[in-house]
C-alpha positions in Angstrom: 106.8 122.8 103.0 104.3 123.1 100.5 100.7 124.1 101.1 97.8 123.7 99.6 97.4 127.2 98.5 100.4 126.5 96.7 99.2 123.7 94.6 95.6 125.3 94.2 97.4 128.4 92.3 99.5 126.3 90.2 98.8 126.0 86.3 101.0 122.6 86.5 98.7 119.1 86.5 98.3 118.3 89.9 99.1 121.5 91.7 103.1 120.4 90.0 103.2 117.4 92.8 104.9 114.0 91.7 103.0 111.5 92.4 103.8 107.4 91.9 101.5 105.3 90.4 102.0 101.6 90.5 100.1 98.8 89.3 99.7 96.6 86.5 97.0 98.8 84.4 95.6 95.9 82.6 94.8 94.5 86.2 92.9 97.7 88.0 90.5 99.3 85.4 88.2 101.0 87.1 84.9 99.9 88.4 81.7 101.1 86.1 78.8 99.8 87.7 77.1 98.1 84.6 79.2 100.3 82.2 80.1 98.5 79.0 83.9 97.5 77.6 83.6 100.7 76.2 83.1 102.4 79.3 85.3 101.1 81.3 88.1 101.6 79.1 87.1 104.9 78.2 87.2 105.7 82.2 91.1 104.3 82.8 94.0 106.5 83.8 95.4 106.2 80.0 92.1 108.2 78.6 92.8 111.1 81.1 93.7 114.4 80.2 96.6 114.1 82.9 98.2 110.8 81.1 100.5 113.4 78.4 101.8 114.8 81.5 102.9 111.2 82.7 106.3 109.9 82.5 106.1 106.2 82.3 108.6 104.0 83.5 108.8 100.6 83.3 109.8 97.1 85.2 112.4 95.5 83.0 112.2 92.1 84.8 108.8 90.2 85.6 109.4 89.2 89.8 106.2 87.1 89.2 108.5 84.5 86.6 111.5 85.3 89.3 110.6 81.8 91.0 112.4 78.1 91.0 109.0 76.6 90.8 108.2 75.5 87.0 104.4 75.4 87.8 104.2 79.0 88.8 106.4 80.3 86.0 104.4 78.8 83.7 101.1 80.7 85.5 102.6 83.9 86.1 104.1 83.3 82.1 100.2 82.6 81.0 99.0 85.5 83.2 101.2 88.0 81.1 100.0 86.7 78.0 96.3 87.4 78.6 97.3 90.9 79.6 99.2 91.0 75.9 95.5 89.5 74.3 97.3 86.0 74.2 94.8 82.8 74.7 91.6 84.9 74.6 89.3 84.4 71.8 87.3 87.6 70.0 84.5 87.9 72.7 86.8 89.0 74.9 86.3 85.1 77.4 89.2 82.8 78.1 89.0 79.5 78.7 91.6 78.0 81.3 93.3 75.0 80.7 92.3 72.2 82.9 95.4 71.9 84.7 94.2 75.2 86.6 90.9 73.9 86.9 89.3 71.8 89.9 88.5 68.7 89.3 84.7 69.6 90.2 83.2 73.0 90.2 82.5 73.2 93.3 84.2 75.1 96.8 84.6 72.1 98.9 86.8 71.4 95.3 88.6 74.3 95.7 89.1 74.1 99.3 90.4 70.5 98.8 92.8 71.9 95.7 94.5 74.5 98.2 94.6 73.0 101.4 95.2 69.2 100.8 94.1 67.0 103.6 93.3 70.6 105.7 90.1 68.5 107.4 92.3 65.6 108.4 95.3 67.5 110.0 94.9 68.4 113.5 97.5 71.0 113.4 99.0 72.3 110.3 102.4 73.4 110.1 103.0 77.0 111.3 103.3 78.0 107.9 100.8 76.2 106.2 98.4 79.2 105.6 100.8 81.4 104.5 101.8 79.3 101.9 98.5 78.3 100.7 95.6 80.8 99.6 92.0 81.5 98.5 91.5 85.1 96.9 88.1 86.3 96.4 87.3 89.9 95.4 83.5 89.5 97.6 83.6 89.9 101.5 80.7 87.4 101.7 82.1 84.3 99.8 85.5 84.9 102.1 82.9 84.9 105.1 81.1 81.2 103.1 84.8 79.7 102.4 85.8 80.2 106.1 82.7 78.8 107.7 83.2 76.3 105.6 86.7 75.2 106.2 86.1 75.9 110.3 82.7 73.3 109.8 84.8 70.9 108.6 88.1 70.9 110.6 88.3 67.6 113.1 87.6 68.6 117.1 85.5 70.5 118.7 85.0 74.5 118.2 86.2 76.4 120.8 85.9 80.4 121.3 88.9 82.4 122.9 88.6 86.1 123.9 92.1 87.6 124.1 93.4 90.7 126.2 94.8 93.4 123.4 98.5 93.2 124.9 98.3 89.5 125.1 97.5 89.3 121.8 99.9 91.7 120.5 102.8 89.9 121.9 101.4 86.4 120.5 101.8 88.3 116.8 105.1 89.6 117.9 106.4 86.5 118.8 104.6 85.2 115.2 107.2 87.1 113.6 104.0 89.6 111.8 
């Protein structure tokens, strides 16, 4: 077992301990609170003094363009290009095409894009919101987007209080 005195009196990078890093790096820079392009860059893993040590390995097979559906091979195909500097123009902005665009701007637009006909089905398949999804990187326009689609399903709203061990079995039997 190794403690932590052990790494402390190591000479190695990280007290000699392997550690896994995963991630698509052109995804996850790191946040710099009004920091410039510059900055940020300047701050990633690739700019440390710990990135000689690191021994890269990587994917040989994109999972994301492993899919039978044409339309989300093409999106996971444009997605790699911008990370390669593909369909960006010299200010660094990219303009999506309008087949990823709603037709308004606007999130009862969105809403409507990724949940078709969500305010006129009573009861959506099981596996209707697994299949279909908003991602938004702010708690408070998830909290907006969800009072919004509850406001506008059909019926009345109804509030249920449920025992912990009643509700663990209800996920269990969910399949989560």
């Amino acid at each position: 077992m190794l403690g932590l005195e052990n790494i402390q009196h190591s000479d190695k990078p990280l007290g000699g301990l392997s550690i896994v890093f995963g991630g698509d790096f052109k995804q996850i820079l790191p946040l710099i609170v009004k920091g410039s392009h510059a900055q940020i860059v300047g701050t990633c893993i690739q700019r440390s003094h710990l990135w000689g040590s690191v021994k890269l390995l990587n994917l040989t097979q994109s999972m994301q363009l492993n899919t039978l559906e044409e339309a989300e091979r093409n999106f996971a195909k444009w997605q790699l290009d911008i990370g390669y500097g593909k369909h960006t123009e010299e200010t660094g902005t990219t303009t999506l095409p309008d087949h990823f665009k709603c037709p308004e701007n606007t999130i009862a637009s969105l809403i409507s894009a990724i949940y078709p006909g969500i305010n006129e089905v009573s009861h959506p398949p099981n596996d209707y919101f697994a299949s279909h999804t908003i991602l938004t990187s702010r708690n408070d326009d998830v909290d907006y987007i969800n009072k919004k689609m509850l406001s506008d399903f059909p019926g009345e709203e109804k509030e249920l209080f449920l025992k912990l061990h009643l509700y663990m079995k209800i996920v269990n039997c969910m399949g989560f």
